[in-house]
C-alpha positions in Angstrom: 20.6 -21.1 -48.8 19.4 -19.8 -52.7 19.3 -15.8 -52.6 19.0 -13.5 -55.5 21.8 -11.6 -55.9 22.7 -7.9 -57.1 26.5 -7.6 -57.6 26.1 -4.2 -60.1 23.9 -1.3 -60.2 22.3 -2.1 -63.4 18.9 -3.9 -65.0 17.1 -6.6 -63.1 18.4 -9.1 -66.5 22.0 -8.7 -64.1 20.3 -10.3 -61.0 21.1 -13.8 -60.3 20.4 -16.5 -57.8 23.2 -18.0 -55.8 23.9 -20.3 -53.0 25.1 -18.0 -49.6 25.5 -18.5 -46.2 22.4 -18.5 -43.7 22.1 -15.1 -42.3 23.6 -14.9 -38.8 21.1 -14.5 -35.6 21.6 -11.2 -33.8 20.4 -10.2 -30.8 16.8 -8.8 -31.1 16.2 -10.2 -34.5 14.3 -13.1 -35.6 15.5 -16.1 -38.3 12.7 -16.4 -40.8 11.9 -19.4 -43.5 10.9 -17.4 -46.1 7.4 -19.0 -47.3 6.8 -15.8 -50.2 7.6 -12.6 -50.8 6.0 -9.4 -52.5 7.4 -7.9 -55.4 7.6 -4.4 -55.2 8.5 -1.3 -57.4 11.5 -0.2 -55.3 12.9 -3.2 -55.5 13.6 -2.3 -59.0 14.8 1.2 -58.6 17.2 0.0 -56.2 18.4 -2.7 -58.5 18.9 0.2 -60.9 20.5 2.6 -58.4 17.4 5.1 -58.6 15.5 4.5 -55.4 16.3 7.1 -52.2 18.3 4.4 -50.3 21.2 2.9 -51.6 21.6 -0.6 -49.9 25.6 -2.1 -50.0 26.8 -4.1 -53.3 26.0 -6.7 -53.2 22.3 -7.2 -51.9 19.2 -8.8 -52.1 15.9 -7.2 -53.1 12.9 -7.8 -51.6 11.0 -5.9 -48.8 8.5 -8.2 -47.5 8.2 -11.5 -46.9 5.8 -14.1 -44.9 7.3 -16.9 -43.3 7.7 -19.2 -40.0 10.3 -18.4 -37.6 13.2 -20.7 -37.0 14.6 -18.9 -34.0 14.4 -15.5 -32.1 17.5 -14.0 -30.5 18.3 -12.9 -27.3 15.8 -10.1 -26.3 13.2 -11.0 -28.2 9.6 -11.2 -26.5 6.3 -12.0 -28.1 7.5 -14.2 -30.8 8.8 -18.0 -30.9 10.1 -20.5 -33.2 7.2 -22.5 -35.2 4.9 -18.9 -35.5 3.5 -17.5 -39.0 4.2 -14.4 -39.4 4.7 -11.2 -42.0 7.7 -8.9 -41.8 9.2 -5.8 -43.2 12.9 -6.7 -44.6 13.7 -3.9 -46.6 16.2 -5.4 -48.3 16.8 -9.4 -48.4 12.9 -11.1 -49.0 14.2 -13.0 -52.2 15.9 -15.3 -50.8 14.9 -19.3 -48.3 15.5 -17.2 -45.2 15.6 -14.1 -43.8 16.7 -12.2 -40.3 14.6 -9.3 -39.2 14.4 -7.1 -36.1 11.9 -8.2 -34.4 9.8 -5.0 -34.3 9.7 -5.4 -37.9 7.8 -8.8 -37.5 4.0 -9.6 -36.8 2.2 -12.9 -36.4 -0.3 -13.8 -38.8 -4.1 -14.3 -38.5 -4.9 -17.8 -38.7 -7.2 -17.2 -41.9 -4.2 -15.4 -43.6 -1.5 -17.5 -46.0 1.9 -16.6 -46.8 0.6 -15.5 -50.5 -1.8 -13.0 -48.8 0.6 -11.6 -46.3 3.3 -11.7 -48.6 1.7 -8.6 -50.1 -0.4 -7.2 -47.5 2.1 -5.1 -44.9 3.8 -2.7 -47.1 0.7 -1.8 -49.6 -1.4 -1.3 -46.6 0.8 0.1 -43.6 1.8 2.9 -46.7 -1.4 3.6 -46.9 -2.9 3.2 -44.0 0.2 5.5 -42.3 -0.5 8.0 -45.6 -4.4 8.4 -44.6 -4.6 8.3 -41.2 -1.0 9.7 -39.6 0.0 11.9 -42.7 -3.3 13.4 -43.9 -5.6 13.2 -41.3 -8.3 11.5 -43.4 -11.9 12.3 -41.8 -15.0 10.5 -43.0 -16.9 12.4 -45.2 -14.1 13.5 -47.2 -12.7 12.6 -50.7 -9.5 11.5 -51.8 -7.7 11.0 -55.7 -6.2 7.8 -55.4 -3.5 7.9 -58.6 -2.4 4.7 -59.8 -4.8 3.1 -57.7 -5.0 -0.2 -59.5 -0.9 -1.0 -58.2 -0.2 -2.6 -55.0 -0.6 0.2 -52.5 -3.2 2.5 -54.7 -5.6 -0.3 -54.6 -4.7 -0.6 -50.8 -5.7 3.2 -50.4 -8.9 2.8 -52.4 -10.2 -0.2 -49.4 -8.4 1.7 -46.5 -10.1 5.2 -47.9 -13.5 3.5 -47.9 -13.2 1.6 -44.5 -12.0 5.4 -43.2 -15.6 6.9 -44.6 -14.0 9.1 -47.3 -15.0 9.9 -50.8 -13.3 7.5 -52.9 -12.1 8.8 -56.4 -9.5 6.2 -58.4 -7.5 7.1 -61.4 -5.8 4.9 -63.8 -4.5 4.6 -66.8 -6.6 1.9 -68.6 -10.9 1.0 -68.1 -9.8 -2.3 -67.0 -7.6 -1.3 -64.0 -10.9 0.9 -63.2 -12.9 -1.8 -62.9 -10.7 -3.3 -60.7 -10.7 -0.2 -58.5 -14.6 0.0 -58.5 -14.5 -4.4 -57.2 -12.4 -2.2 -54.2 -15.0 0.2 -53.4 -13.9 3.1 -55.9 -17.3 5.7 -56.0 -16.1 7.2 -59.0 -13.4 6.6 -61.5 -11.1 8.9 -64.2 -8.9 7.2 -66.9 -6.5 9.8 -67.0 -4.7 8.6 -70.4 -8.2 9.2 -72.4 -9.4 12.2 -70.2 -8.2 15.3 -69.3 -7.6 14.6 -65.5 -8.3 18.2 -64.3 -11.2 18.7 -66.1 -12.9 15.1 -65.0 -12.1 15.5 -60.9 -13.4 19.2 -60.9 -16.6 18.4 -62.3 -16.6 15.6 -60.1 -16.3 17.6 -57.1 -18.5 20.2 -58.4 -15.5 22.7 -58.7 -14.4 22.2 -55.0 -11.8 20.1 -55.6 -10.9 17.1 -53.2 -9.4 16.9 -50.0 -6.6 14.5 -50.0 -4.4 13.3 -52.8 -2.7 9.9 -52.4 0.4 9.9 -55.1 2.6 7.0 -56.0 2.8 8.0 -59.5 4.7 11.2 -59.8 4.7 13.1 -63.7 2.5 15.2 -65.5 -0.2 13.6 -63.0 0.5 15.0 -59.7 1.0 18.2 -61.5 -2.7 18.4 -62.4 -3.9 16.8 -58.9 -2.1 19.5 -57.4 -4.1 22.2 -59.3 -7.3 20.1 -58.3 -6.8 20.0 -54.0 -9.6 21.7 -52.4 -8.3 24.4 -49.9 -6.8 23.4 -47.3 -6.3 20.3 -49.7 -2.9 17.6 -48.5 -1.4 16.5 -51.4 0.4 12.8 -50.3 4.0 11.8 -52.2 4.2 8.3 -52.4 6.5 7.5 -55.2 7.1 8.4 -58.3 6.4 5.1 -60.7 6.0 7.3 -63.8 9.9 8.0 -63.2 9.0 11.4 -63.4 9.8 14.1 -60.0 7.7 16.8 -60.9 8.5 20.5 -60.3 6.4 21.7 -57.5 4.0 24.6 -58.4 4.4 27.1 -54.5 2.3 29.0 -55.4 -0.6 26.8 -55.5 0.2 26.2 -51.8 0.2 29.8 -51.2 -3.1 30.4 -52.8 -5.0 27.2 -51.6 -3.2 27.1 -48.0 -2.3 23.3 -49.0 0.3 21.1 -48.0 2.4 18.7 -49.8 3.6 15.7 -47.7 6.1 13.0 -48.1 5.2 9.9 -47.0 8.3 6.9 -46.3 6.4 4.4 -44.3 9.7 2.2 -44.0 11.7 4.6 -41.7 8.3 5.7 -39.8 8.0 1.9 -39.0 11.5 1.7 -38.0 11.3 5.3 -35.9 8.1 5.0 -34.2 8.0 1.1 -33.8 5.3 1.1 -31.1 3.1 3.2 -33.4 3.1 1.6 -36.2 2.4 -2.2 -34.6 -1.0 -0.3 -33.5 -1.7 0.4 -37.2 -0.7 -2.9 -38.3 -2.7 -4.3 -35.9 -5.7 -2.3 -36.9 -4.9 -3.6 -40.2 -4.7 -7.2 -39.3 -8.0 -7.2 -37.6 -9.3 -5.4 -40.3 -8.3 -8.4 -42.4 -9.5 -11.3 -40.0 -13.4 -9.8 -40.2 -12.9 -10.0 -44.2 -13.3 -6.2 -44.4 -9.4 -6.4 -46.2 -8.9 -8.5 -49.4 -5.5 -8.2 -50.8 -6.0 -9.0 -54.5 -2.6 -10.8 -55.7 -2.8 -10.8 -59.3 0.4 -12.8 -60.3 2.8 -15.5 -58.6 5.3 -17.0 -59.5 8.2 -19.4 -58.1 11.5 -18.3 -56.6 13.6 -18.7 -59.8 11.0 -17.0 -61.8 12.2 -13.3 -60.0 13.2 -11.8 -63.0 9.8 -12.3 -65.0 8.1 -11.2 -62.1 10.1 -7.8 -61.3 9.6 -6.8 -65.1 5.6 -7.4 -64.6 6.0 -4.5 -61.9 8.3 -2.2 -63.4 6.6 -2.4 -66.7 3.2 -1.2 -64.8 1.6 -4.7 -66.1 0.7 -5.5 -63.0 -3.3 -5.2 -61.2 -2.7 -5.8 -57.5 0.6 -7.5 -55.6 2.9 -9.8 -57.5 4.1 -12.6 -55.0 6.9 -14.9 -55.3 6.4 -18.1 -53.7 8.9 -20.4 -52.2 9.1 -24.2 -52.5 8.8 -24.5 -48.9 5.2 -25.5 -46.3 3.4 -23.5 -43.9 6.1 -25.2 -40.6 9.4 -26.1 -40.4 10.8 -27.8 -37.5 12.4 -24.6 -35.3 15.2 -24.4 -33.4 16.1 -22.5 -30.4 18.3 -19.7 -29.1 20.8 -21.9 -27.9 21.1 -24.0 -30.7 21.6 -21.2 -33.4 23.8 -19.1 -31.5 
């Protein structure tokens, strides 16, 4: 099978594609076709040795992928050969197939196709586990979304609205606020042509908001911080400005606020059972159209490269998906035959 390839710590223009082996079928995993997979911005930082887990040279990016199932290994209950589904790979998605644990896979709504779930589970279980599990979010309330025209900021914006909180979005450019407000956004700051202390304080009237949701990082979370109401949770997402900001204690002191890391991968992987509820949630949130992942770019497997760059350069409105030369079935095979 074709798989992108990382043999060096280095830039994404070192990636290439090769032919490998078929990844073997272990017991409680499931052998995946890939169909398409979502371009994310770790993917990048781990092709350039910067993101908090450091995968084995050499490996594969890509963290999630939508597909149909070729087989299921021993143990494995719920799913079958033939299905659609949408999985968490961490590592591995850029590539014709794909073997997951099976906790990390989920059948796919009828209505949904592989582009849409190819960037639906990580953008919206981050957020969804940020809001709901992490902060607490109550209706009523109002949360900074920074960033919030990228993949999972524009997921918090619909997730923070479907929870019945206070939407504010903030982005670098009018046109990515636009997009935000198309989401649900009740207000907006561009926060490279206005002062983003100033803007969400007379916003909130002085208060300050409740919940910050942070993929961003920089000079950014440093004046969100100083803008949390009391009592305020301040959510670490990422850091796609490449900036780890200093931490100011003694705004937590003075506002009782908490700042709270958020790394939705290894809660999905620790409290499996817990997170296929919020997926679930999610999923059915998606069949009665009240979900609408906006994919802004695609493009075909041996187009990776251009694609990655889209997301690390920040060009990117939405999901980038890659998409695989491949249809919706594939003729499965069972346990006994791929053992």
């Amino acid at each position: 099978m074709k798989a992108v390839i990382c043999d060096t710590i280095g830039s994404v223009d070192g990636l290439r594609i090769d032919e490998i082996e078929s990844p073997a079928l272990e017991r409680g995993h499931v052998l995946i076709r890939v169909g398409a997979c979502g371009v994310n911005f770790y993917d990048g930082l781990a092709v350039a040795g910067k993101y908090q887990t450091r995968p084995d040279l050499p490996f594969t990016p890509g963290g999630e992928i939508a597909g149909t199932v070729i087989a299921v290994g021993k143990g494995v209950f719920g799913l079958f050969a033939g299905q659609r589904v949408l999985a968490f790979t961490g590592f591995g998605g850029y590539a014709e197939e794909v073997a997951v644990p099976a906790a990390q896979v989920f059948g796919l709504p009828d209505s949904m196709t592989f582009r849409e779930a190819a960037g639906f589970l990580i953008a919206y279980a981050t957020s969804y586990h940020a809001l709901k599990d992490r902060a607490g979010l109550r209706s009523g309330q109002s949360v900074l979304v920074l960033g919030a025209a990228g993949g999972v900021g524009l997921a918090a914006v619909e997730i923070g609205k479907l929870m019945g909180a206070r939407v504010i979005a903030a982005a670098s450019t009018d046109e990515k606020l636009a997009l935000c407000r198309d989401y649900g956004a009740d207000e907006t700051v561009n926060y490279s042509t206005n002062d983003l202390k100033t803007e969400l304080m007379d916003l909130t009237e002085g208060r300050g908001v409740d919940v910050v949701y942070d993929p961003v990082g920089g000079e950014a979370s440093k004046a969100a911080l100083r803008c949390l109401s009391v009592g305020g949770r301040h959510l670490v997402i990422g850091f796609a400005s490449g900036d780890i900001p200093d931490l100011a204690f003694n705004q937590l002191l003075l506002k009782q606020i908490s700042v709270t890391g958020v790394l939705w991968g290894a809660f999905s992987r620790s409290e499996p059972q817990k997170n296929g509820e919020n997926i679930a949630e999610l999923l059915a949130w998606f069949s009665a159209g009240r979900l609408a992942p906006h994919i802004c770019e695609t493009y075909p497997f041996d187009a990776f490269g251009r694609a990655l760059s889209r997301v690390m350069n920040r060009d990117a409105k939405g999901k980038v998906v890659l998409e695989m030369d491949v249809v919706d079935t594939v003729e499965p095979i069972g346990w006994e035959a791929a053992k």
